[in-house]
KOLVO-257796 format. One record per residue (C-alpha): x negated, y, z negated. Coordinates in steps of 0.001 Angstrom, whole numbers, padded with zeros to 6 digits. Last residue first. Layout:
<balums>
px=X	py=Y	pz=Z
...
</balums>
This chain:
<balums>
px=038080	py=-102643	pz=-038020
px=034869	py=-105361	pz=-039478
px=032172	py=-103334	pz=-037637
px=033037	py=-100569	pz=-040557
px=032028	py=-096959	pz=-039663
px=029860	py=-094248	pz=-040900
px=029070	py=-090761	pz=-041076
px=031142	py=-089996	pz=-038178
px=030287	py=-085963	pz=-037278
px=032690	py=-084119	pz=-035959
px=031431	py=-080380	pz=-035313
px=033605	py=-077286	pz=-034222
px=032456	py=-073661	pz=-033329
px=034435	py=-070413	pz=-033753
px=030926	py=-069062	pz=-033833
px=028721	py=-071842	pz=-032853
px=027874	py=-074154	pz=-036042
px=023515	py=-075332	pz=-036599
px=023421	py=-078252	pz=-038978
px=020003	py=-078078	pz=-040824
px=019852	py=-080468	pz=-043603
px=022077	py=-083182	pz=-042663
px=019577	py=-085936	pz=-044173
px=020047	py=-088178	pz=-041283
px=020072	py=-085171	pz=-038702
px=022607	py=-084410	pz=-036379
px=021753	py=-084260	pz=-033134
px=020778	py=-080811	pz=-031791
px=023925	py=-079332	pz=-030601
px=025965	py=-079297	pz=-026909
px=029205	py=-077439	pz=-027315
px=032427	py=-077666	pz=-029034
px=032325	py=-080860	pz=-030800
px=033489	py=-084216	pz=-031212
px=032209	py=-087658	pz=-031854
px=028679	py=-086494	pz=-033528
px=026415	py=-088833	pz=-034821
px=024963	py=-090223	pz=-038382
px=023162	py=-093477	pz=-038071
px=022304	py=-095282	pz=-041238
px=025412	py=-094180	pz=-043943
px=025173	py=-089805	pz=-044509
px=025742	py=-089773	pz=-047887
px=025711	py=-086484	pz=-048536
px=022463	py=-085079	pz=-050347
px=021339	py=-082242	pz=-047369
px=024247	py=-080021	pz=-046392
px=022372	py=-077723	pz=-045287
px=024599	py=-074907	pz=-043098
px=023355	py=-072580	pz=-040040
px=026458	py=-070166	pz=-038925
px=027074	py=-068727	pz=-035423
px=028994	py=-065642	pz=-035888
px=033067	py=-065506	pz=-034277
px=034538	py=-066607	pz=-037680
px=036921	py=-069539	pz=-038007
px=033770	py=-071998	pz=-038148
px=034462	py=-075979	pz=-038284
px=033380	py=-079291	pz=-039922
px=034449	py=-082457	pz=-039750
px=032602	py=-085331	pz=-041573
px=033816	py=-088842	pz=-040789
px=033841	py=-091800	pz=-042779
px=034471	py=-095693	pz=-041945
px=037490	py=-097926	pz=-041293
px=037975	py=-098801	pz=-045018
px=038780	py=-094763	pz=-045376
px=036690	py=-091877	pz=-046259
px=037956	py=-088723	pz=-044392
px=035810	py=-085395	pz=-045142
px=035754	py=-081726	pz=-045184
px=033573	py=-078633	pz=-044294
px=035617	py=-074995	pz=-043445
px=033552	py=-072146	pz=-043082
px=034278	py=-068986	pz=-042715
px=033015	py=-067787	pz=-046157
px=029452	py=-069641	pz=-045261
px=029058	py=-072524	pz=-047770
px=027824	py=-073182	pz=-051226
px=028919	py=-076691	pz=-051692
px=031741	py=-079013	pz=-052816
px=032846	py=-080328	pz=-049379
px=036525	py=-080965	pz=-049471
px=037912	py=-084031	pz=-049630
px=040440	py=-086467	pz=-047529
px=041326	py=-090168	pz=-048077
px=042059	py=-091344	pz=-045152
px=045283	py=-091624	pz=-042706
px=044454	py=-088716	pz=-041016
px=041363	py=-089058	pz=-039850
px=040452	py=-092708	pz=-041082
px=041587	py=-093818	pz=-037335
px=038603	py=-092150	pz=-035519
px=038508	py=-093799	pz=-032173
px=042564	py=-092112	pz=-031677
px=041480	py=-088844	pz=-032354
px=038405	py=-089035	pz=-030250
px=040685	py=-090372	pz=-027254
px=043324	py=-086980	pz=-028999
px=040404	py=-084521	pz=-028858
px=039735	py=-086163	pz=-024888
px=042578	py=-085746	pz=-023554
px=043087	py=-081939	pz=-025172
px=039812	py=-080735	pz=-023640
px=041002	py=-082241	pz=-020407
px=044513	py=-080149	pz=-020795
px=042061	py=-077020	pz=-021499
px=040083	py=-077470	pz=-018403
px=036819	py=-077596	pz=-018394
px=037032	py=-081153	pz=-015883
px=039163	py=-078998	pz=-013644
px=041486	py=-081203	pz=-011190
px=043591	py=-081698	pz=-014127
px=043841	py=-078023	pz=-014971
px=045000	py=-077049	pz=-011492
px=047850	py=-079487	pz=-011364
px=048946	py=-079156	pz=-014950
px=049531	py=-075419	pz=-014404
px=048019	py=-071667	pz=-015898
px=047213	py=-069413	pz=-013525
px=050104	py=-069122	pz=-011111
px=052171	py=-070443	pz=-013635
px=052063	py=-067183	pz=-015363
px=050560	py=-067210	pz=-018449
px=047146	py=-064147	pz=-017674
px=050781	py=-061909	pz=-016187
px=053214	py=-062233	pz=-013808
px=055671	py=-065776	pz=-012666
px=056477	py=-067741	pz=-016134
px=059883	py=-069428	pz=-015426
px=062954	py=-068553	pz=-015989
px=065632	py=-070145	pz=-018022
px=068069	py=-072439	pz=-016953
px=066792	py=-072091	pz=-013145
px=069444	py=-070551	pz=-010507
px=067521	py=-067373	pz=-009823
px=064481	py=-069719	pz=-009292
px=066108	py=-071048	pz=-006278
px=066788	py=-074893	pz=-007349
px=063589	py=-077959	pz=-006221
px=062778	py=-077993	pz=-010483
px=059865	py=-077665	pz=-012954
px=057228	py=-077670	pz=-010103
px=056148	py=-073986	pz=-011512
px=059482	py=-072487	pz=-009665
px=057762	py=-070172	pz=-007453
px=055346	py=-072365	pz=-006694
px=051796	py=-073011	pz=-008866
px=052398	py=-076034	pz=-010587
px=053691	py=-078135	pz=-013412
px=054508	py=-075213	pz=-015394
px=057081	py=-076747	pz=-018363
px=060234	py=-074206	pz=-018022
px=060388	py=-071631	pz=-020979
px=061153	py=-072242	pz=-024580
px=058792	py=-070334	pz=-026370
px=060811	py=-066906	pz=-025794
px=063672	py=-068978	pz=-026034
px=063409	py=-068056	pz=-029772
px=064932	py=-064555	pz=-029770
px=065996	py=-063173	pz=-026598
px=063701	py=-063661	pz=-023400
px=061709	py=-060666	pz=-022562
px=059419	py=-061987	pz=-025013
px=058150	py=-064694	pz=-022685
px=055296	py=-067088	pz=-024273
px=052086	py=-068260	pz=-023056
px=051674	py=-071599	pz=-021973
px=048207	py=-073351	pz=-023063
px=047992	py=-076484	pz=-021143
px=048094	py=-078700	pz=-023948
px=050425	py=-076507	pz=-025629
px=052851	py=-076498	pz=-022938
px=055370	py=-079287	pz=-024861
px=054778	py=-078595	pz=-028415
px=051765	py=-080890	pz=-030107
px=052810	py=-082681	pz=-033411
px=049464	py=-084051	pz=-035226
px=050054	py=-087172	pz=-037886
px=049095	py=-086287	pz=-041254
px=045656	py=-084867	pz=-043126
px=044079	py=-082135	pz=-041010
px=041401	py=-082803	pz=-038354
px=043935	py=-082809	pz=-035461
px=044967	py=-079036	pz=-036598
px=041684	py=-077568	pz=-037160
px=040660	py=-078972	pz=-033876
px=043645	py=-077602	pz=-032445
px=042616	py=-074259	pz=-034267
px=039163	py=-074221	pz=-032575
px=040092	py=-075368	pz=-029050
px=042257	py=-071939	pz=-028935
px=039394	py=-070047	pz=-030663
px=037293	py=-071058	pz=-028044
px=039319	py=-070805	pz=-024825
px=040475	py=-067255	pz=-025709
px=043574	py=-066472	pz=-024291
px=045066	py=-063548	pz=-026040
px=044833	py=-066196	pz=-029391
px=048380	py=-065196	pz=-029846
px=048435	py=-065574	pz=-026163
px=047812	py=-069440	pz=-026599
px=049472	py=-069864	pz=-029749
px=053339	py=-069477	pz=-028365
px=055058	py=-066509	pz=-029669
px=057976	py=-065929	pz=-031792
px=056579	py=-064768	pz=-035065
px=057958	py=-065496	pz=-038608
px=059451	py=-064112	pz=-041542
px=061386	py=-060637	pz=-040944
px=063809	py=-062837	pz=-038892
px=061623	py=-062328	pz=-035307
px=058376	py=-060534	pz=-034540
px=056307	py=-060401	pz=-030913
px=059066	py=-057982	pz=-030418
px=057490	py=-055823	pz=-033166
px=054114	py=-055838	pz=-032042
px=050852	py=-057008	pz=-033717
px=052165	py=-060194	pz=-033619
px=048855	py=-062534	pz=-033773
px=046419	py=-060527	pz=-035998
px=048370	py=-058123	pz=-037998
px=050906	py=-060219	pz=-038448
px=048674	py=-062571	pz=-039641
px=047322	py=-059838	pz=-042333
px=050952	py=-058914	pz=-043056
px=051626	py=-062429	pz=-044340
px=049275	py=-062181	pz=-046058
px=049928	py=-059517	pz=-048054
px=053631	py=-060004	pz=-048440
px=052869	py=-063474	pz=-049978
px=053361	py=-066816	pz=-047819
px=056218	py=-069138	pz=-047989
px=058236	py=-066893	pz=-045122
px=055600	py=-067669	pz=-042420
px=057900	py=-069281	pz=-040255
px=056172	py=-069522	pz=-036643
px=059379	py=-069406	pz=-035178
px=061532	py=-072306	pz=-033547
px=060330	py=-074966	pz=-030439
px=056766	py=-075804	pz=-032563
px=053365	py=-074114	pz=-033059
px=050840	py=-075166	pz=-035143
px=052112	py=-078571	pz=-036146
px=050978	py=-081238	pz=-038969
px=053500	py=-084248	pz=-039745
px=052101	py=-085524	pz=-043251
px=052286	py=-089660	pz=-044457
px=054741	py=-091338	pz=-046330
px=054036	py=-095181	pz=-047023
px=051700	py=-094516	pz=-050466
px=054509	py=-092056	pz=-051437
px=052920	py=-088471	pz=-051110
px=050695	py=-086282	pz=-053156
px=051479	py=-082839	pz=-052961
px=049106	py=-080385	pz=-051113
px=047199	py=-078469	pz=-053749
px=043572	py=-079037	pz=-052694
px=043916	py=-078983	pz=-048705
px=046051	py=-075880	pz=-049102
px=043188	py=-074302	pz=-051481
px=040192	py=-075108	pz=-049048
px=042691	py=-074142	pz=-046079
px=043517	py=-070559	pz=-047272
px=039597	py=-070425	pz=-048565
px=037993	py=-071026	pz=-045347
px=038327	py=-067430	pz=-043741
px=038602	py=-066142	pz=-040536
px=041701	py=-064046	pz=-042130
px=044193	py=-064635	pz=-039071
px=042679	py=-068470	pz=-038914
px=042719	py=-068940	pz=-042684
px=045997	py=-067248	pz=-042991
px=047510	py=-069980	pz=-039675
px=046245	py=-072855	pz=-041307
px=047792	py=-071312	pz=-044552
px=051437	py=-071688	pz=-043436
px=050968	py=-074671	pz=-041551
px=049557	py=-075979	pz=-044724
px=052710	py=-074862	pz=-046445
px=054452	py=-076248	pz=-043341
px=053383	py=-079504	pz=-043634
px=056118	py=-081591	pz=-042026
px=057203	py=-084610	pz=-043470
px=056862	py=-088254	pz=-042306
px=058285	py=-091853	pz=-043700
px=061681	py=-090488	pz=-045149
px=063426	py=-092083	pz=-048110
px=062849	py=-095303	pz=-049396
px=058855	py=-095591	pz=-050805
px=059332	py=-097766	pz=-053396
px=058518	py=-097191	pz=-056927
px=054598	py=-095262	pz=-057980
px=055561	py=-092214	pz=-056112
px=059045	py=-092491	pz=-057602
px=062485	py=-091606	pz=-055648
px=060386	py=-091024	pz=-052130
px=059671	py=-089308	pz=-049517
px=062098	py=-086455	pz=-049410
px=061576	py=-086130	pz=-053806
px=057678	py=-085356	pz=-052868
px=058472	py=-082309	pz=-051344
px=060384	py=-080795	pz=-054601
px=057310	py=-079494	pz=-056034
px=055919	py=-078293	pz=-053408
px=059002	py=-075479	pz=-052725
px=060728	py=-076435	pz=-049661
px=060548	py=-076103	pz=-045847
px=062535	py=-079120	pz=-045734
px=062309	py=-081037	pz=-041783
px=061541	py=-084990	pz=-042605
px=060993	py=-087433	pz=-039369
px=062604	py=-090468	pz=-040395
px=061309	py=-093802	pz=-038996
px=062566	py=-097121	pz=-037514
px=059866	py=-099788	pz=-037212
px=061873	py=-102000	pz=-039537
px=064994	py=-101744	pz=-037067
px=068456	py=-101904	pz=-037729
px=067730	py=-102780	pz=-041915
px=064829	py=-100271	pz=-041680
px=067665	py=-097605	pz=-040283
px=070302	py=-098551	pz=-043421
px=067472	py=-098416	pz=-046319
px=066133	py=-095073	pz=-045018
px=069481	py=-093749	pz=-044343
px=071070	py=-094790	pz=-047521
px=068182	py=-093235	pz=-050092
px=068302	py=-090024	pz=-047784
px=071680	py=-089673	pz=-049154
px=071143	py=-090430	pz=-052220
px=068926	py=-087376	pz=-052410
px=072154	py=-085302	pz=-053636
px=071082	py=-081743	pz=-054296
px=073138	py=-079613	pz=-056223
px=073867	py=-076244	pz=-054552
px=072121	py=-073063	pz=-053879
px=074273	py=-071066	pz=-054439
px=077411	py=-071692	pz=-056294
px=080134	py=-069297	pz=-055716
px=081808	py=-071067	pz=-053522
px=080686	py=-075277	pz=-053924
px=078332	py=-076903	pz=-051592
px=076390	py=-080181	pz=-052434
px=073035	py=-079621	pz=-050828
px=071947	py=-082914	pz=-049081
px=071862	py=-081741	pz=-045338
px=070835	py=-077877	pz=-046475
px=067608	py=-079485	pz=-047392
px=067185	py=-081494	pz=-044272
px=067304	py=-078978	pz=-042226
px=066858	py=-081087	pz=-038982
px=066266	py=-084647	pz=-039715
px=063462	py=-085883	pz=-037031
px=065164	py=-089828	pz=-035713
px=063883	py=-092920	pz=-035468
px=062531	py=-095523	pz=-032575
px=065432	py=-094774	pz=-029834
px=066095	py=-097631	pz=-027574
px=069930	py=-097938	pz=-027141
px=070578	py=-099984	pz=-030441
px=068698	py=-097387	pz=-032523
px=070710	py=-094961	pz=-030859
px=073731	py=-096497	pz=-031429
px=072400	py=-097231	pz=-035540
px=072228	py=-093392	pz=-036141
px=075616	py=-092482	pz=-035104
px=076900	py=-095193	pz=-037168
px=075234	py=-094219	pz=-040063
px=076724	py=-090636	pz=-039325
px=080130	py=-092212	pz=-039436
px=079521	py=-093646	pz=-042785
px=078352	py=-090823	pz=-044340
px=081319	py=-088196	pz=-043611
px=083738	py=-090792	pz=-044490
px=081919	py=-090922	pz=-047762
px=082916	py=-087046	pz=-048307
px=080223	py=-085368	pz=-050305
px=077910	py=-084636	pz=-046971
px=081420	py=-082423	pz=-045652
px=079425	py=-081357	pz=-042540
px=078683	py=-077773	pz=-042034
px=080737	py=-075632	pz=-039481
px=078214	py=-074373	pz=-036421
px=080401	py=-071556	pz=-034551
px=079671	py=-069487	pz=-037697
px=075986	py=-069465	pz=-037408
px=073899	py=-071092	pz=-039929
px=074643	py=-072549	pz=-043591
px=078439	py=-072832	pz=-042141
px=081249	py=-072790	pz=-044466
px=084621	py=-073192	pz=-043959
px=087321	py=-070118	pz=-045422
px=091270	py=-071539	pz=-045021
px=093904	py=-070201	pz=-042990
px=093523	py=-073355	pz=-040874
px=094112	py=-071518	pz=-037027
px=092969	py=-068461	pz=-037913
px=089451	py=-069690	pz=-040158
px=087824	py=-067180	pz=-042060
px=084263	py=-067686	pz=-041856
px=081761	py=-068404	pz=-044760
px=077867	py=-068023	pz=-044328
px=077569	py=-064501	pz=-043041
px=076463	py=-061713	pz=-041434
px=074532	py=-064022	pz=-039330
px=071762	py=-062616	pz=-036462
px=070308	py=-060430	pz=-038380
px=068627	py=-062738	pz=-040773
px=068691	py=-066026	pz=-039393
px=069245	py=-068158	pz=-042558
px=072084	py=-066477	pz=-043853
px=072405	py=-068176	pz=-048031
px=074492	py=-064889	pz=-049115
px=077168	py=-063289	pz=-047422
px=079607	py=-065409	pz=-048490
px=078766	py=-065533	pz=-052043
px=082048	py=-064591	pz=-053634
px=083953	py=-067112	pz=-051311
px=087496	py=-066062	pz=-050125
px=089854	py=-067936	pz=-051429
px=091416	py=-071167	pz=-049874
px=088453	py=-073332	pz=-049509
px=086881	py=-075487	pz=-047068
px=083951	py=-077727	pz=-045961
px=084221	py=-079919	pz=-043313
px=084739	py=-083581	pz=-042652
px=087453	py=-083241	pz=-045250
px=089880	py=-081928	pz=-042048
px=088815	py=-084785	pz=-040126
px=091354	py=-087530	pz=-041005
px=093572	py=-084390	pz=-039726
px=097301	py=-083940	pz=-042281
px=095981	py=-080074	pz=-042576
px=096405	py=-079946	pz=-038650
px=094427	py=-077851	pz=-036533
px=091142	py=-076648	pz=-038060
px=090461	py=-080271	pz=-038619
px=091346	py=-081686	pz=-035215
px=089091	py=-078955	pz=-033511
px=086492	py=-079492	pz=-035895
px=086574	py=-083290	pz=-035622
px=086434	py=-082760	pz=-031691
px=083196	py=-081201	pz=-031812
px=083819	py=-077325	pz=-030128
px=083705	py=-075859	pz=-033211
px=079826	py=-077182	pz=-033095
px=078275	py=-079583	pz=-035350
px=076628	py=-079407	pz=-038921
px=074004	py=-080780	pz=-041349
px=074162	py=-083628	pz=-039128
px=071356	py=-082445	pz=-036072
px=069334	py=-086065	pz=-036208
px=066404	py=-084702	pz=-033195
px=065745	py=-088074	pz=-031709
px=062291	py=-089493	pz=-031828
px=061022	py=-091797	pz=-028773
px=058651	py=-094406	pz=-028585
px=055300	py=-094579	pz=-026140
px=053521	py=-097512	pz=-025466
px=053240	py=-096947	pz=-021914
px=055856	py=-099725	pz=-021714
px=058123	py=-098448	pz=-024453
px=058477	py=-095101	pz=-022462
px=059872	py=-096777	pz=-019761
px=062328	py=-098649	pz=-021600
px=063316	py=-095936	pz=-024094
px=063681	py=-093657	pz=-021181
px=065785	py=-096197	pz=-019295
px=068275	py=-096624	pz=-021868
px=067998	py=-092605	pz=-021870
px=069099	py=-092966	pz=-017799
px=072179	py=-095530	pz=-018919
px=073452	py=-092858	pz=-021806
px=073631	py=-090277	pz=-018974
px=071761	py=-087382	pz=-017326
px=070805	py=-084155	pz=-018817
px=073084	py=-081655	pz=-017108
px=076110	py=-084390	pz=-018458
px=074541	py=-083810	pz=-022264
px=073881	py=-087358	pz=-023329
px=077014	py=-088987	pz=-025749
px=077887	py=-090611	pz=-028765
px=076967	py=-087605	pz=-031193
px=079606	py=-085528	pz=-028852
px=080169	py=-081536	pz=-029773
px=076570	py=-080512	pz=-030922
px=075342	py=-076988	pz=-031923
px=071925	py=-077817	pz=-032194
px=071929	py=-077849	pz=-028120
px=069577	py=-074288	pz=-027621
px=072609	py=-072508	pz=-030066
px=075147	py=-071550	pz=-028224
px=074561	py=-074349	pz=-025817
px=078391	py=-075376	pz=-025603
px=076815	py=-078909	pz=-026211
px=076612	py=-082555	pz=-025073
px=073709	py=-084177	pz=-026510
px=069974	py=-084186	pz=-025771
px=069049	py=-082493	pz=-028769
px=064956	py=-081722	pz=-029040
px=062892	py=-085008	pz=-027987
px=060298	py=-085779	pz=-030231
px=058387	py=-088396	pz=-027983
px=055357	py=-090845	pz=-029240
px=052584	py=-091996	pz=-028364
px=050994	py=-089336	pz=-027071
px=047424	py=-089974	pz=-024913
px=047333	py=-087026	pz=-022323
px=046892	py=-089919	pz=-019310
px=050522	py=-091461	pz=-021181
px=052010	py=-087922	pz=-021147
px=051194	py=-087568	pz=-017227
px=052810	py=-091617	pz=-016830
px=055844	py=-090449	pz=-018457
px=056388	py=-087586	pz=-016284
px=059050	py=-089532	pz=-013279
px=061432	py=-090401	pz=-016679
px=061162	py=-086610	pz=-018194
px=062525	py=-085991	pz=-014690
px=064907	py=-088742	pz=-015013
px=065889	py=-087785	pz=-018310
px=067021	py=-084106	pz=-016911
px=065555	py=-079976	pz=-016369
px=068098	py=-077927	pz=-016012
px=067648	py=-076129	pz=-012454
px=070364	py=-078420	pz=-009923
px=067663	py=-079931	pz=-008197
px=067986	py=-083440	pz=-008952
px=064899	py=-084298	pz=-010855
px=064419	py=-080879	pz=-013293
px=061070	py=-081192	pz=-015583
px=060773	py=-080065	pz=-018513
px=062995	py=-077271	pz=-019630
px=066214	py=-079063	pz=-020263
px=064558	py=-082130	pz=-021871
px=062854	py=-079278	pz=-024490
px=059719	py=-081543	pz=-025864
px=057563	py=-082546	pz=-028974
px=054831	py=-084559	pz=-028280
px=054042	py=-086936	pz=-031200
px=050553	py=-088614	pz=-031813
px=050718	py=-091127	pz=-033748
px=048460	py=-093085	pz=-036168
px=050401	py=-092517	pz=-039089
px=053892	py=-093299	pz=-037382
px=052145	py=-096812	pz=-036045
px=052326	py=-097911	pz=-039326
px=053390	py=-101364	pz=-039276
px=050753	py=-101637	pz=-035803
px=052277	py=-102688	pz=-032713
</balums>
């Protein structure tokens, strides 16, 4: 296995519960994800992000955790994710836990003792104070939802804070105690098969919390112990970084010093380029992604980017201006219950693209063609539509549509019994859109998606490279960039606007042979000199300029 297999992934993020059900009770399980492994190893990911698989009240989805030691009892046991990690290991597949330690539910034992007697060894896992906080309506992060951040407590008569909802109390992340048993958390699931672990709001993880003081210090030591404990367990062992943060402060979750050692977390997720992806796309302009691509911070030589479209919360478009944010509002939540939090948009990309093939294959080439490693949401490949009858952000967390019964060959249970329902009316339903149809159809959109992540996977500079922009006149909707790496060069180029563009790009350095590896329809071969490159509206070209025979 490669020492950076992490760059050269291709991570499938999935809902256990919704997946796939193997015993018939309607919540999906691990031996269902278990009897899909060979279907994710045809699609070509390497590598699961599962979301929390641990007991849970299920208040909030399962980020509201009571056990960090245990499997939810719907989901199976600590034997059947043994067996996960086995299974997946042999397809060459590793597994990402979702690290929820910013908080746990007031169900969690350490709560219950803490809340309960002042003389608990758990009452400084939490955060308390006696008077009532002057900024404890401040800090909500789901907008009306929370009305606010600090809770009276009956039973403790103190205040505790909680960043989220108030049946989530924060972790103590000043109290040592605190740290150590999290480490230990960590190294069982290393032990049991797990390959690293995505850090849910990281930010709010390593803010030092006072009352009255908002936001708090940040304490990056923390990440400092985690990346030096896990590599110690396991020196393929990676953290997955989630801190929708200001660009400046990105860097810091990677690493101290970019030119020191690289000891904090090994992936972060790009949601400023997210963020502009998804402008460029609404606009059908380049210039969003020209200026992302220019101005993303420069990572730690061992950190690389985790790139997503769509993933299990809201498209959070909350670092974007008013304006444009309102333009893609405008052009993919047109409606207010397609809106959620004032910030972001609660709709899978499929129907946000109302179902058009190109402009669907278009952003996911975007996507793959980015720098970082791609993250593809369960349904994506198949392009599952969203249900906004469903409150809030279940709307994109629907049962996986296997097939075309009643109950989409997620589960065997009456579909009045399934954990959430599943797709049945409309152009999503899983009538007419299912993995069994699509793999029988060589146009299918799951095909498509095999072979983007074969090319993916022949093309190891993307990614990993080092990426520029063309620096030509070129057609306001188009995007052309490049990935120059020892393993060769590739030229990507795409068109977010629905006219068919003709660009010269004559002078590049095209190596012997130029040919294409990926695009969206049949085109003249690329010319040595590149002079007269025809682009289909919302057309895609990859074009490897050169490779090295010694890779």
């Amino acid at each position: 296995m490669s020492e950076r297999w992490y760059k050269e992934a291709v991570i499938y993020c999935i809902e256990v519960d919704t997946y796939q059900d193997s015993n018939g009770d309607g919540c999906g399980d691990l031996p269902g994800l278990i009897s899909r492994l060979d279907y994710l190893a045809r699609l070509g990911v390497t590598c699961l992000w599962l979301n929390p698989i641990h007991p849970s009240p299920k208040r909030d989805g399962g980020y509201d955790i009571s056990d960090y030691y245990g499997v939810h009892p719907q989901l199976g046991t600590l034997g059947d994710f043994v067996e996960l990690a086995t299974q997946a290991r042999s397809r060459g597949i590793r597994l990402v836990l979702d690290l929820v330690v910013n908080h746990t539910s007031d169900q969690h034992p350490w709560f219950q003792s803490a809340r309960s007697d002042p003389n608990s060894p758990y009452r400084d896992f939490y955060v308390w104070t006696e008077d009532e906080p002057p900024d404890r309506r401040q800090g909500m992060v789901f907008p009306g939802e929370q009305t606010e951040t600090w809770t009276m407590d009956d039973a403790a008569k103190l205040w505790y804070y909680h960043r989220f909802y108030e049946f989530q109390p924060d972790l103590n992340w000043s109290n040592p105690a605190v740290r150590a048993e999290i480490k230990k958390v960590m190294g069982f699931w290393l032990q049991l098969g797990a390959s690293g672990f995505r850090i849910d709001a990281a930010p709010f993880v390593i803010e030092q919390t006072t009352p009255g003081v908002n936001p708090g210090p940040m304490d990056f030591t923390i990440l400092d112990d985690w990346r030096q404990d896990i590599q110690w367990r396991n020196g393929e062992a990676v953290l997955l970084c989630e801190a929708n943060v200001a660009p400046e402060d990105l860097p810091k979750y990677c690493a101290a010093a970019l030119d020191g050692p690289n000891d904090r977390a090994h992936l972060m997720f790009a949601f400023g380029l997210n963020a502009k992806l998804w402008l460029a796309l609404a606009r059908c302009e380049a210039e969003p992604l020209v200026e992302a691509l220019g101005s993303m911070p420069k990572l730690a030589a061992m950190a690389q980017w985790a790139t997503f479209l769509r993933n299990h919360d809201e498209l959070d478009l909350s670092k974007l201006t008013d304006e444009q944010r309102s333009d893609v509002m405008a052009a993919f939540a047109p409606k207010q219950d397609m809106r959620i939090y004032g910030r972001g948009i609660r709709r899978r990309l499929a129907s946000m693209m109302n179902g058009d093939r190109a402009r669907i294959e278009l952003a996911y080439a975007l996507q793959f063609s980015m720098p970082g490693t791609p993250v593809l949401r369960y349904g994506e490949e198949i392009g599952m539509g969203e249900q906004l009858a469903l409150p809030g952000r279940l709307s994109v967390r629907t049962p996986m549509q296997w097939d075309d019964s009643r109950a989409a060959g997620f589960s065997t249970a009456p579909v009045a019994e399934l954990i959430r329902p599943v797709s049945t009316r409309g152009a999503y339903s899983a009538k007419r859109v299912n993995v069994e149809a699509q793999q029988l159809d060589r146009q299918s959109l799951l095909r498509w998606f095999e072979e983007l992540i074969r090319v993916l996977r022949e093309c190891p500079e993307i990614g990993v490279g080092e990426v520029s922009v063309i620096d030509r006149p070129l057609p306001r909707s188009v995007l052309a960039h490049r990935f120059d790496a020892p393993e060769g060069a590739i030229l990507l180029l795409h068109n977010l606007a629905a006219t068919p563009v003709t660009l010269d790009l004559s002078g590049i350095d095209t190596g012997k042979r130029p040919h294409e590896v990926l695009a969206d329809g049949r085109y003249e071969p690329p010319a040595k000199n590149l002079a007269h490159l025809e682009l289909n509206g919302w057309g895609y070209r990859w074009i490897r300029l050169r490779r090295s025979s010694k890779v």
